[in-house]
C-alpha positions as CSV (number, residue, x, y, z in Angstrom):
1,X,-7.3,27.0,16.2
2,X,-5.0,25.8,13.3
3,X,-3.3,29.1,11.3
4,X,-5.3,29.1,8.0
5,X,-2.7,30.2,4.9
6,X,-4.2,31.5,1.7
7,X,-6.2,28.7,0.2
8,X,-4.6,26.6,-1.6
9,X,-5.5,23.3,-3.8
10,X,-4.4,19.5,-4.7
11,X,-1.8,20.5,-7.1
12,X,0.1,17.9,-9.4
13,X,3.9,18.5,-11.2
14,X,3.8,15.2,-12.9
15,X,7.3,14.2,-14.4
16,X,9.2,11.1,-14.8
17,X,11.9,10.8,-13.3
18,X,14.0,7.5,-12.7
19,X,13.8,5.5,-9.2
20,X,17.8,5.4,-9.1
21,X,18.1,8.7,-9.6
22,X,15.6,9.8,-6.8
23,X,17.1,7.0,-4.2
24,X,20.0,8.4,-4.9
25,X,19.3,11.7,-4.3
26,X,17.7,10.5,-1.2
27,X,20.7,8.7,0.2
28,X,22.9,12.0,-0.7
29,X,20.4,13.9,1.8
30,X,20.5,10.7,4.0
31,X,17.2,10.2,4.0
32,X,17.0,6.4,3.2
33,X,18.7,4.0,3.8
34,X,20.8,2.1,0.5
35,X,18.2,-1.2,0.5
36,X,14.7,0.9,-0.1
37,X,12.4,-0.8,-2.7
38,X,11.8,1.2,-5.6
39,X,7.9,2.1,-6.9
40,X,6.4,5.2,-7.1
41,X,7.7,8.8,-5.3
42,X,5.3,11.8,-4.1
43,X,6.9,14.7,-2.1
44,X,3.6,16.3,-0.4
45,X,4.4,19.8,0.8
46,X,2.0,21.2,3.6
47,X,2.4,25.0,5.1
48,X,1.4,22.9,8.6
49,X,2.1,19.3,8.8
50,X,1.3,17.8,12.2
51,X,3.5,14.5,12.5
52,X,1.6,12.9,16.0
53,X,5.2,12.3,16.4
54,X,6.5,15.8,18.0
55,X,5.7,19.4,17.2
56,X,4.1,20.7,14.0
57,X,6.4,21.4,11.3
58,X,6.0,24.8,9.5
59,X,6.5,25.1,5.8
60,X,7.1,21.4,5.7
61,X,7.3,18.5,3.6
62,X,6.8,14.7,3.5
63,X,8.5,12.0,0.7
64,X,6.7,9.0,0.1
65,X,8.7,6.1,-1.8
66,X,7.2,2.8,-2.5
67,X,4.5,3.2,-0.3
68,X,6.8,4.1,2.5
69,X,7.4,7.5,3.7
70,X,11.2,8.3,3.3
71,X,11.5,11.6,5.0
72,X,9.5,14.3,7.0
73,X,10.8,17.8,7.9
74,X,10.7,21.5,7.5
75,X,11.2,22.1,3.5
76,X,14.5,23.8,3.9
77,X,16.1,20.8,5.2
78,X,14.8,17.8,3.1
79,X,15.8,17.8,-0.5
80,X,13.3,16.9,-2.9
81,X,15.0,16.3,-6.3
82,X,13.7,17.8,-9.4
83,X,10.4,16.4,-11.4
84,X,9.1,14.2,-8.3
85,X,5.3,14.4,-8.3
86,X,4.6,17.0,-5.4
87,X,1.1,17.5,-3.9
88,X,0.0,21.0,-2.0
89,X,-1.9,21.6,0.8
90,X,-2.9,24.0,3.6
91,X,-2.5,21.5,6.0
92,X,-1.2,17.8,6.1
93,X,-2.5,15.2,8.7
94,X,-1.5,11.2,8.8
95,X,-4.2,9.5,7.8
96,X,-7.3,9.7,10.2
97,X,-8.4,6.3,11.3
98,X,-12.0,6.1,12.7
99,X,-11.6,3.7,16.3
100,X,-14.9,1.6,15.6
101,X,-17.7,1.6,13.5
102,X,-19.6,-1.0,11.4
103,X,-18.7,0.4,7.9
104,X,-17.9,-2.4,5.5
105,X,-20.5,-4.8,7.2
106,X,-23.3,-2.0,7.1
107,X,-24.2,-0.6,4.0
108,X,-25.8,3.0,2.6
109,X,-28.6,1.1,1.2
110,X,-29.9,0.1,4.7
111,X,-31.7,-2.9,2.9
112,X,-31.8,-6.1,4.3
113,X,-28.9,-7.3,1.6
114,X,-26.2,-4.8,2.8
115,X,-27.0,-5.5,6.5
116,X,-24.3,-8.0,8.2
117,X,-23.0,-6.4,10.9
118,X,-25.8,-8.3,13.1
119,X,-26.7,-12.1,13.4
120,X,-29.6,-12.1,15.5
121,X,-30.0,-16.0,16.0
122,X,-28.1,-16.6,19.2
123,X,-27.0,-14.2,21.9
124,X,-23.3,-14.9,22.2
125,X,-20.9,-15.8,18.7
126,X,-17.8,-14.7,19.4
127,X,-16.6,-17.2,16.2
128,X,-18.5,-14.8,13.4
129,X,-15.3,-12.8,11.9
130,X,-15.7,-9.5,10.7
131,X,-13.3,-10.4,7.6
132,X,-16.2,-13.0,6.1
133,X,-18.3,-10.0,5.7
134,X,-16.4,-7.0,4.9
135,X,-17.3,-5.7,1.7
136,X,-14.6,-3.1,0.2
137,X,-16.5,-1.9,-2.4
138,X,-18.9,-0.8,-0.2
139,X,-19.9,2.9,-1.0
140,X,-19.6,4.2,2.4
141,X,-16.0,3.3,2.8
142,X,-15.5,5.3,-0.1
143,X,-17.2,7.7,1.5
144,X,-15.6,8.2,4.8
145,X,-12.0,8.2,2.7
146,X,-13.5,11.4,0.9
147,X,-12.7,13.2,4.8
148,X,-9.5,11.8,5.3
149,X,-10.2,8.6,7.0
150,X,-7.8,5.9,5.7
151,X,-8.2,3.0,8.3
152,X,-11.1,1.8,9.8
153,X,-11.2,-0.6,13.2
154,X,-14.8,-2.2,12.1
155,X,-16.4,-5.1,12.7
156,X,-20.4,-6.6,14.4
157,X,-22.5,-4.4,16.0
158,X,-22.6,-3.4,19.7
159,X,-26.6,-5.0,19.3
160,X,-26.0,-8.7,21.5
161,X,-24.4,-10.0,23.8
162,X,-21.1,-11.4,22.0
163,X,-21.9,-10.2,18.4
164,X,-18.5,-11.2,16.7
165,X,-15.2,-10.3,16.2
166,X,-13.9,-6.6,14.7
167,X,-11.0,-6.2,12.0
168,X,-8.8,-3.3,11.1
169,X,-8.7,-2.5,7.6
170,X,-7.6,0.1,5.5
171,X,-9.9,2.4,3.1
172,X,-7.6,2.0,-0.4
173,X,-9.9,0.3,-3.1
174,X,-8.3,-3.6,-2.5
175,X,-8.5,-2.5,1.7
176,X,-5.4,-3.7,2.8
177,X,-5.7,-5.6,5.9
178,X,-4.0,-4.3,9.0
179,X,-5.5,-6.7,11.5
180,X,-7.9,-9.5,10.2
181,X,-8.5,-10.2,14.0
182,X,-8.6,-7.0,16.4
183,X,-11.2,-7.4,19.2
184,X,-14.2,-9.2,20.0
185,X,-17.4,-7.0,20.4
186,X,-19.4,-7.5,23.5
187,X,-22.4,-5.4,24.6
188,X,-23.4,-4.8,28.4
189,X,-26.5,-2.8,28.5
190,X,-29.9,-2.5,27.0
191,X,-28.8,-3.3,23.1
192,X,-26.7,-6.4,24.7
193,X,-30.4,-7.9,26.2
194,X,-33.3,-9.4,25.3
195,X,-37.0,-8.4,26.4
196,X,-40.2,-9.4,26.3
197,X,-39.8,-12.8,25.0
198,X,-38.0,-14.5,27.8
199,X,-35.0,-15.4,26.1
200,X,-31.6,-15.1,28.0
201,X,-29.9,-12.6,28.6
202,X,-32.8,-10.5,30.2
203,X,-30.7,-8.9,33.4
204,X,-27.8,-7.3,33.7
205,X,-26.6,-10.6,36.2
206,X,-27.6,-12.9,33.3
207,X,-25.4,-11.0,31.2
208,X,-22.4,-10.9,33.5
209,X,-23.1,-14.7,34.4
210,X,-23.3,-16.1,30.7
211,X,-20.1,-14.2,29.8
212,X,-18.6,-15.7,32.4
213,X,-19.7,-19.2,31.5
214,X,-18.4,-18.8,28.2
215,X,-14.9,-17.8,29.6
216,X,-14.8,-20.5,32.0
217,X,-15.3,-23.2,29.0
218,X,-12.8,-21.3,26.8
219,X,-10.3,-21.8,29.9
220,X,-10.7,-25.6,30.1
221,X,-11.1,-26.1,26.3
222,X,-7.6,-24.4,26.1
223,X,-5.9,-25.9,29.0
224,X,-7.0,-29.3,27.5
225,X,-5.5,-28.3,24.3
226,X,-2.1,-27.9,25.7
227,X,-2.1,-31.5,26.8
228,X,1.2,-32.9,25.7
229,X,-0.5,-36.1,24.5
230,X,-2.0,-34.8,21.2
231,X,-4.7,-38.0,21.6
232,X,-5.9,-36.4,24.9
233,X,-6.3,-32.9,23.0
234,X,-9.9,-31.7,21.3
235,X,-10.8,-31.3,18.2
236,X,-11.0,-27.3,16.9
237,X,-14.5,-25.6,18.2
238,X,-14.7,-22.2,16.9
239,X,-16.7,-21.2,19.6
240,X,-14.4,-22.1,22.3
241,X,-10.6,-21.3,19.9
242,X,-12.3,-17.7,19.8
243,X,-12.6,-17.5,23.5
244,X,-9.0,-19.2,23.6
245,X,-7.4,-16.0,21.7
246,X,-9.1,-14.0,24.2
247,X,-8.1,-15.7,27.2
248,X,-4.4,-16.1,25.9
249,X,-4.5,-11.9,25.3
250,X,-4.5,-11.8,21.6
251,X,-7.8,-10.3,21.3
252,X,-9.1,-7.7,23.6
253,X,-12.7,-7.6,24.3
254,X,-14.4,-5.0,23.1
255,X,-17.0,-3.7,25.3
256,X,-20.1,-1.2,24.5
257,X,-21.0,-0.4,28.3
258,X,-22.5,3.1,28.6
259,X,-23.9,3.1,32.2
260,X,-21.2,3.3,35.4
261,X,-22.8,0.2,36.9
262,X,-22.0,-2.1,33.3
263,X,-18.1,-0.9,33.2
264,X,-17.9,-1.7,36.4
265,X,-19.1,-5.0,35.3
266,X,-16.7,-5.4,32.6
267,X,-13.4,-4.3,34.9
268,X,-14.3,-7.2,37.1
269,X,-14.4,-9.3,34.3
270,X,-11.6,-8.5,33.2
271,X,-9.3,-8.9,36.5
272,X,-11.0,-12.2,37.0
273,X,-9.4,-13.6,34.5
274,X,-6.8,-11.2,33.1
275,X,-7.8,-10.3,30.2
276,X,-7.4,-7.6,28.2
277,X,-10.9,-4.9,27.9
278,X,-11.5,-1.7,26.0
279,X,-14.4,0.3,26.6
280,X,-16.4,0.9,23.6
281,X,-19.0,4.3,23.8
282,X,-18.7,4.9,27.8
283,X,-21.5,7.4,28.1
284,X,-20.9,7.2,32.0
285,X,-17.2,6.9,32.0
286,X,-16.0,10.3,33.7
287,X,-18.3,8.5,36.8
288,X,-15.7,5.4,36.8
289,X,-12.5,7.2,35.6
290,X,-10.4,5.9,38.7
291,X,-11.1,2.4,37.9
292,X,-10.6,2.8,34.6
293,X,-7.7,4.3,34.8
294,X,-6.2,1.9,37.7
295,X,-7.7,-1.3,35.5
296,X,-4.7,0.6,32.9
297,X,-8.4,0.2,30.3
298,X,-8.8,2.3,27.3
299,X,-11.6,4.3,26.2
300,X,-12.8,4.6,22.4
301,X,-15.4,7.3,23.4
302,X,-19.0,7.6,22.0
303,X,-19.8,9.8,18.9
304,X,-21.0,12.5,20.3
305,X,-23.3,13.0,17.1
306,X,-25.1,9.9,18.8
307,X,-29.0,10.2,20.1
308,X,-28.8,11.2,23.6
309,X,-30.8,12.7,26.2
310,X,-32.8,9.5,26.5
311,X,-32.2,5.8,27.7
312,X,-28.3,4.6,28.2
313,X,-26.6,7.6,26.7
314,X,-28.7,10.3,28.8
315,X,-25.5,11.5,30.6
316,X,-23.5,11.5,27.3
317,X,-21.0,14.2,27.5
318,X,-19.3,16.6,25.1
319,X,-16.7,17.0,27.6
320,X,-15.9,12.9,28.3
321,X,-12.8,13.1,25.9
322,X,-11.1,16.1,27.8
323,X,-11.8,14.6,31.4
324,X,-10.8,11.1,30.8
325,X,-7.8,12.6,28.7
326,X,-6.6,15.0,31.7
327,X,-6.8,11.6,33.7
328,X,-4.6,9.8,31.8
329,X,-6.6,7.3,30.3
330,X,-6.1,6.1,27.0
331,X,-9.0,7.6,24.4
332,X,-9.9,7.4,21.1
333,X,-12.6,8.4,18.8
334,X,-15.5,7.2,17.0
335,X,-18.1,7.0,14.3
336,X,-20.1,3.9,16.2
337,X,-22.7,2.1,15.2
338,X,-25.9,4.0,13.1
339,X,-28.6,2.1,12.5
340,X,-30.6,4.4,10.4
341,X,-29.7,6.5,7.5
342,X,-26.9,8.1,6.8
343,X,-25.4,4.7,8.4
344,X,-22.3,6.4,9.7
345,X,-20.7,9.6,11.2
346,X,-17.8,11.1,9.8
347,X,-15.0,10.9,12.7
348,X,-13.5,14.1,11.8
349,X,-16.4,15.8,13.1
350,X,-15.9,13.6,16.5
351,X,-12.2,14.9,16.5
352,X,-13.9,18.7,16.0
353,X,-16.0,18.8,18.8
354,X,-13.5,17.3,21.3
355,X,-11.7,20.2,20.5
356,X,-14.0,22.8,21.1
357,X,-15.2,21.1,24.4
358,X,-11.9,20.7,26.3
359,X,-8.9,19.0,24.1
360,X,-6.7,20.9,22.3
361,X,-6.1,20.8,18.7
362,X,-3.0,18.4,19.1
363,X,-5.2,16.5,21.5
364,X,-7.4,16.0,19.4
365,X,-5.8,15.4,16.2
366,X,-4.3,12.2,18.1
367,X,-7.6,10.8,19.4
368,X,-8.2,9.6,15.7
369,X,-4.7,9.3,14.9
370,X,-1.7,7.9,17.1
371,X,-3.7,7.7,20.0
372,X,-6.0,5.6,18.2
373,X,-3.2,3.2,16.2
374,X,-2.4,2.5,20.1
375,X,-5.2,1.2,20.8
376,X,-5.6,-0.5,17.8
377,X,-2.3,-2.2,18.2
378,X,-1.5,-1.1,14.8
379,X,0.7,1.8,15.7
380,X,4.1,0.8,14.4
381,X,2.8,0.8,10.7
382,X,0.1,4.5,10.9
383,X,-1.3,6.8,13.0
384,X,2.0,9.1,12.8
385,X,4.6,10.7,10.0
386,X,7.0,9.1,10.4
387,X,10.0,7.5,8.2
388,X,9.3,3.7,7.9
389,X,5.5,3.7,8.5
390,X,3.0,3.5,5.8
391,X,2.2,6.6,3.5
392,X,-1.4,7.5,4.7
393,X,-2.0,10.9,4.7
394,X,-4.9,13.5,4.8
395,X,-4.5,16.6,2.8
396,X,-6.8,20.2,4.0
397,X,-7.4,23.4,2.1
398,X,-7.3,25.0,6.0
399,X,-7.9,23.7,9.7
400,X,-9.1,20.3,9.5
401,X,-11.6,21.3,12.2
402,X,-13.4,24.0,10.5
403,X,-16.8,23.6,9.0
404,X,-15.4,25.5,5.6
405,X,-12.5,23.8,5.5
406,X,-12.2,20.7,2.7
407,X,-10.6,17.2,2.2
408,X,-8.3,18.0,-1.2
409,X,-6.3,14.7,-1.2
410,X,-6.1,11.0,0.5
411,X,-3.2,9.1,-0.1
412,X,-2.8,5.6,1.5
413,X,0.2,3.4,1.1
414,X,2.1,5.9,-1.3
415,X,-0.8,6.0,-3.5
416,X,-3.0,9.0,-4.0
417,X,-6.3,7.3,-3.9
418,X,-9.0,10.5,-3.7
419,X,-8.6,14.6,-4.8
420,X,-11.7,15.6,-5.2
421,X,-12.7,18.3,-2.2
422,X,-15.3,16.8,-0.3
């Protein structure tokens, strides 16, 4: 486990001092290059600081200028100038970013009001978008940011066929948006199908088939709209543009498949028409992991805080992380989707258990960190310390993956947006 130092707590040595004077002193230690915008400068000093981007620095320190961090390193080598606002901390972590969950369109209230991550009048709408529905205010985002998370890949429900598209958004108060666009959800299994009432899709075939249907239609809707005579070309269908984006390899699908026999389903799919696929949840995934890993697919892995024992998610695994990890397949962490009070999991505790169950701390760390920015396509701006990528960070009074241990300090973009232990 992580070394635990004496405790230690959010501390703040607040002095002005003049942007020209800290760039400056910046460029004298060749940290920055001459051209950085000015704005507001935290050093945040951490007796561990894991980077994602090599091995842990010891007694370390990170600068954050204009939103930007500036420099990373071990103390002794990265000069700080005098008065700069400095934040303490056991141990520093880039910001932890949960790899799906509903937050945003779900609310605590669990009232019919705060409840859009579902439309339930027609099986496949890959045209909702998650941005229409995102409320930032919601309490739970503020919640989640309270552990460290500071991005969030959410979006419609893994509860129909095609329930919508997914976003990637940060946690900050205004939630900068990282990726309006990231995925579109699609569910094959039990929550993706209809019972009872003999509405479509009631078989895992009529699943598979309608999907298909859909990307078949998307394919001539966009070869028509290449036609060089812009008479011959369609009109906009939202429908059929969303499928288009898919189809062209802008937006992956995102598919919730727990059993072995639906990811198979969704690998066909996707070499049948080349597009792209990430598994969402995977209960069953160590039974496919050559497949997977030859289909090159990525795996954001089921909380494993999620009901199990019973229908698709019987064969959930503690250990799936670690095996699909030692495979080389691509993973990620989770919150998912909760549709009962609380509303969400907190993915630190996802990170925690992986690590006790086969991954190692660093593992870990990076299944809701770099790993996950990967996935996310959102890795050249977070997921790591490093100079040039956004200032998200997650500050710890001790290991991160210790029950006792607390959340002192969020900052994201540069600014420190939460520093009350939680």
């Amino acid at each position: 486990m992580l070394r635990r130092a004496e405790p230690v707590t959010l501390t703040s040595l607040v002095t002005s001092v003049h942007q020209s004077r800290f760039r400056a002193a910046l460029l004298a230690a060749g940290c920055v290059a001459a051209d950085m915008a000015g704005g507001e400068t935290i050093a945040i000093r951490g007796n561990t600081i894991h980077t994602m981007a090599g091995a842990a620095i010891t007694d370390g320190v990170v600068v954050v200028d204009d939103g930007k961090i500036v420099a990373v390193g071990p103390a002794a080598a990265v000069a700080v100038p005098d008065g700069v606002r400095t934040l303490r901390a056991d141990v520093v972590t880039p910001g932890l970013i949960d790899a799906h969950c509903v937050i945003g369109l779900a609310g605590y209230l669990n009232q019919d009001h705060d409840q859009d991550q579902l439309d339930a009048t027609e099986p496949i709408q890959p045209e909702l978008r998650a941005i229409d529905a995102f409320n930032s205010r919601e309490r739970l985002v503020e919640w989640v940011r309270g552990f460290g998370v500071t991005t969030l890949h959410t979006g419609h429900a893994p509860a129909a066929l095609v329930s919508g598209q997914t976003m990637v958004v940060k946690t900050a108060g205004d939630s900068p948006i990282l990726r309006p666009t990231a995925m579109v959800a699609v569910t094959l299994g039990d929550a993706g199908r209809i019972s009872g009432d003999k509405k479509p899709p009631g078989t895992r075939s009529k699943s598979v088939a309608m999907l298909r249907a859909e990307l078949i239609k998307g394919a001539e809707h966009r070869r028509k709209q290449a036609d060089p005579d812009p008479e011959k070309r369609p009109p906009p269908e939202l429908r059929l543009d969303a499928w288009g984006e898919v189809l062209a390899g802008a937006w992956p699908l995102l598919v919730t498949a727990d059993r072995a026999t639906d990811i198979d389903g969704a690998l066909r799919l996707a070499e049948e028409f080349g597009i792209r696929v990430v598994l969402d949840s995977a209960a069953e995934s160590y039974l496919a992991i050559d497949p997977i890993r030859v289909a090159k697919v990525p795996v954001i892995i089921h909380p494993s805080m999620k009901r199990a024992g019973r229908g698709e998610t019987e064969n959930a695994g503690f250990e799936t992380a670690a095996k699909l990890h030692a495979a080389g397949i691509p993973i990620a962490l989770q919150s998912g989707y909760e549709s009962y009070v609380p509303k969400t999991r907190v993915v630190l505790f996802e990170a925690a258990i992986a690590s006790a169950n086969g991954l190692s701390v660093p593992e870990a760390l990076s299944t809701v960190t770099i790993d996950a920015a990967r996935i996310l396509g959102v890795a050249d701006r977070i997921g790591s310390l490093e100079p040039g990528k956004d200032a998200d960070l997650a500050l710890f009074d001790g290991d991160p993956f210790e029950y006792t241990t607390h959340c002192i300090g969020v900052i994201i973009d540069g600014a420190v947006v939460a520093d009350e232990p939680r």
